[in-house]
Structure formats: structure tokens, C-alpha cells
N, C-alpha and C positions, 0 to 999 in steps of 0.2 A: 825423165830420169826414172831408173828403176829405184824398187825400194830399197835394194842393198847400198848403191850409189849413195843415196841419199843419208843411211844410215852413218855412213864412212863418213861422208862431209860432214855431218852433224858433229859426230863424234870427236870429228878432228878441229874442228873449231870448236868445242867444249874444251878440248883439251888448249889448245892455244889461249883461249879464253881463262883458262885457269894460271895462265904464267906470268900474266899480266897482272903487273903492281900498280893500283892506283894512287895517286898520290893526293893527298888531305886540301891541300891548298892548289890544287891543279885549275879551278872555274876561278878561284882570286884573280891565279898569275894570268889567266888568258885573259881576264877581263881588264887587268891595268894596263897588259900590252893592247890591246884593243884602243883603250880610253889611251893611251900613249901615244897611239897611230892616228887616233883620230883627230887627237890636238894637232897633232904634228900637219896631219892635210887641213886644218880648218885655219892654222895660224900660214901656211904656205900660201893657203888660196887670198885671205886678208893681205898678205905683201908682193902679192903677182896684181891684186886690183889697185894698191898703194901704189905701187909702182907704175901703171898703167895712167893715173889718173897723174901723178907725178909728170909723167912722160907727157900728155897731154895738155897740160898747163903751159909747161916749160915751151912746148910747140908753139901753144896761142901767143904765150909770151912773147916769144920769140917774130912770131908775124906778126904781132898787134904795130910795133912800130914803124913797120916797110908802107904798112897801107894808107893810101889818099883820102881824107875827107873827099877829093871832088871826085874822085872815081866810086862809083856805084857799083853794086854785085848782082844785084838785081833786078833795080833799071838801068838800064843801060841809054837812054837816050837825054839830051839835054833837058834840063826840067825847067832853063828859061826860052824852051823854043813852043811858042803855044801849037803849035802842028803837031808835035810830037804829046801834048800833056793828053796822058790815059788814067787819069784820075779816075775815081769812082764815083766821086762826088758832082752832082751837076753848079754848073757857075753860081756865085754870091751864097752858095752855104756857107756855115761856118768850116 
């Protein structure tokens, strides 16, 4: 930019800059709305995880009573067939 360019811009946001009222309590109000917004996302994200954990319960709940004592999830084979026992433990430990 030339210096005349530069003079004009300057000049003309000086002047813009002068018509501009600022207001006394202007950093208050942005800060309540701020602290307003922020409760707002902090109390949303507490009842999106309430409700998550809610929803989860109700699920277990809900499957707790369909399932078999004699059916296993993660052994799967009879545990009175000694062929099959993959204990970890070796014979007559406690």
C-alpha cells in the first residue's frame, strides 16, 4: 500500500472509531451471558451423562433377569466334564 492509501484508511477508521458509543456495563453483560452459556452447556452435558447411565441400568436391569445361572459367558464348556477343565490351578490346590 501506498502512503496515501494508507493515510485514507487510517483516517477513515479514526473517524468510524469516533462514532462508536461505548457502553459502561458492556464486559458485565458479556460476562453473565458467557457464565449463562456456560451453565447452560455444563448442566446439558450432566443430564445427557444422567440419562446415559439411566439408560444403562434400566438395560442391565432389564437383562439381569432372562439369564441362566447354568449358562456361562465365558466358559463355555461343562465345568463337570474333567476333559474339558482349563483351570489354572494344578489338582488338590486350594
Amino acid at each position: 500500500m501506498n502512503g496515501g492509501t494508507e493515510e485514507r484508511l487510517r483516517s477513515a477508521l479514526a473517524r468510524l472509531a469516533d462514532t462508536v458509543q461505548e457502553s459502561p456495563d458492556a464486559y458485565q453483560r458479556a460476562r453473565r451471558q458467557w457464565r449463562r452459556r456456560d451453565l447452560r452447556r455444563r448442566a446439558l452435558t450432566a443430564a445427557i451423562v444422567l440419562v446415559m447411565v439411566v439408560i444403562a441400568c434400566g438395560v442391565g436391569i432389564w437383562a439381569l433377569p432372562g439369564a441362566s445361572p447354568a449358562r456361562h459367558v465365558i466358559f463355555d464348556g461343562d465345568p463337570r466334564d474333567p476333559a474339558q477343565d482349563r483351570s489354572i490351578y494344578p489338582p488338590g490346590s486350594p
